[in-house]
N, C-alpha and C positions, 0 to 999 in steps of 0.2 A: 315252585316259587313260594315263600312263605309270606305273612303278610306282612308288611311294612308296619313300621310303629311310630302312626302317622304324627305324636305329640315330639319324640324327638326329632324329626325333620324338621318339624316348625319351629321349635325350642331351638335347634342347630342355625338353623336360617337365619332367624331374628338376633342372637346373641353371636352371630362372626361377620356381622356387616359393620364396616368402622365408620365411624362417630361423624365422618367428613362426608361421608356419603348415605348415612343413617342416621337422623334428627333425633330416631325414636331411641338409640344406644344412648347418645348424650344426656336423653332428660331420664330416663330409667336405670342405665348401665346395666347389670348382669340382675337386675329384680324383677326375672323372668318366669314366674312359677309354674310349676302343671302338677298336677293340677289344678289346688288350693294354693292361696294368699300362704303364707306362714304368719301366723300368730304376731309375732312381735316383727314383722317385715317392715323395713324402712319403707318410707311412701316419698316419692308417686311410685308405684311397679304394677306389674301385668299379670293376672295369673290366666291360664285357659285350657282346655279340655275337648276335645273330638267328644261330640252330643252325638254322634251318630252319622248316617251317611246309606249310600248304598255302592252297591258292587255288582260288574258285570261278568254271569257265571262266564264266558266267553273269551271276558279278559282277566285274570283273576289278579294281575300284576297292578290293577289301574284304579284302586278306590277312589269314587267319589266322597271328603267325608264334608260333615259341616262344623265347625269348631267356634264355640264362644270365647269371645275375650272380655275380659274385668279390665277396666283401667283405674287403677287407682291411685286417691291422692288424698291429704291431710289438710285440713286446715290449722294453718299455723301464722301465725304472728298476723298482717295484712292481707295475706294470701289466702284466698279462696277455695276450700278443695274443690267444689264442683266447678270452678274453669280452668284448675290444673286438670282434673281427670278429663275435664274433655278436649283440652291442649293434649294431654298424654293419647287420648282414641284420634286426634286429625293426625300425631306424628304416625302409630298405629297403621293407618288408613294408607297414608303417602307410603310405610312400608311394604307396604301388601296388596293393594286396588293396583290389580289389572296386573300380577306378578306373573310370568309365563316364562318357560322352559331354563328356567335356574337350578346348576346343579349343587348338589349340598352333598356332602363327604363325611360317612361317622364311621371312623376306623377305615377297615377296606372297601366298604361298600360305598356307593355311588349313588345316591338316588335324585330323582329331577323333580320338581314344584312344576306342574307342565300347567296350572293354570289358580288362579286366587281369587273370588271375586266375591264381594262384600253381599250377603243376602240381605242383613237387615241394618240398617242405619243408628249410630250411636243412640241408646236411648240413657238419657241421666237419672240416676237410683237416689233414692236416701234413704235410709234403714235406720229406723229408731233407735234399736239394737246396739248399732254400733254412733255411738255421739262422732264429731267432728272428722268421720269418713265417707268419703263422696266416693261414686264410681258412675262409671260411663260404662255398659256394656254394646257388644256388636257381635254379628254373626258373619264368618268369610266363609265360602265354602273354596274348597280344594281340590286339583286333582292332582293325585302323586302318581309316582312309577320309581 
């Protein structure tokens, strides 16, 4: 068994649940990144990245990983970026806290989210760097198959 390529699962996931049963498709639609934001990316969107994880030599089909998500958003006209990004990590959240044995499909293969759960709690960023963008990061960890 080769290893799973745990960013498109996630990627896969998040971006084929519909907009009636997925708040977070509605307010972001397909501004799903991995790893990186892009540059001139429309705002609010999501970028995020597998930081790591472990593995059981035993099971070698079953990665545990842990994956950061960006939530991000713009301040624009009245609108506030830092409580779009953090409206953008509660839609996030309701996506994926406590997600278990969901099957995801990329071409022939078949693989299951057999479990999702949030390690670390939205925290809100400001970066000099970047003027009138706000983000919300969080940490989910995963177990795939």
């Amino acid at each position: 068994m080769s290893l799973i390529d745990t960013n498109a699962v996630i990627r896969k996931y998040l971006t084929t649940a519909s907009a009636e049963t997925n708040p977070l498709i509605a307010l972001v639609g397909s501004r799903i990144y991995c790893p990186r934001l892009d540059m001139n990316a429309a705002l609010p969107a999501i970028s995020f990245f597998t930081r790591g994880g472990k593995s059981n030599p035993h099971i070698p089909d079953l990665p545990i990983v842990s994956v950061q998500f960006d939530c991000w958003a713009l301040t624009s006209g009245s609108e506030m970026g830092s409580i779009v990004a953090r409206n953008v990590y509660r839609k996030l959240y309701d996506a994926l806290q406590g997600l278990q044995d969901t099957t995801v499909t990329i071409g022939a293969t078949t693989y299951h989210i057999k479990s999702a759960i949030e390690e670390v709690s939205g925290q809100d960023l400001v970066d000099d760097a970047i003027p009138n963008r706000f983000r919300t990061i969080t940490f989910f960890e995963f177990i795939l198959r």
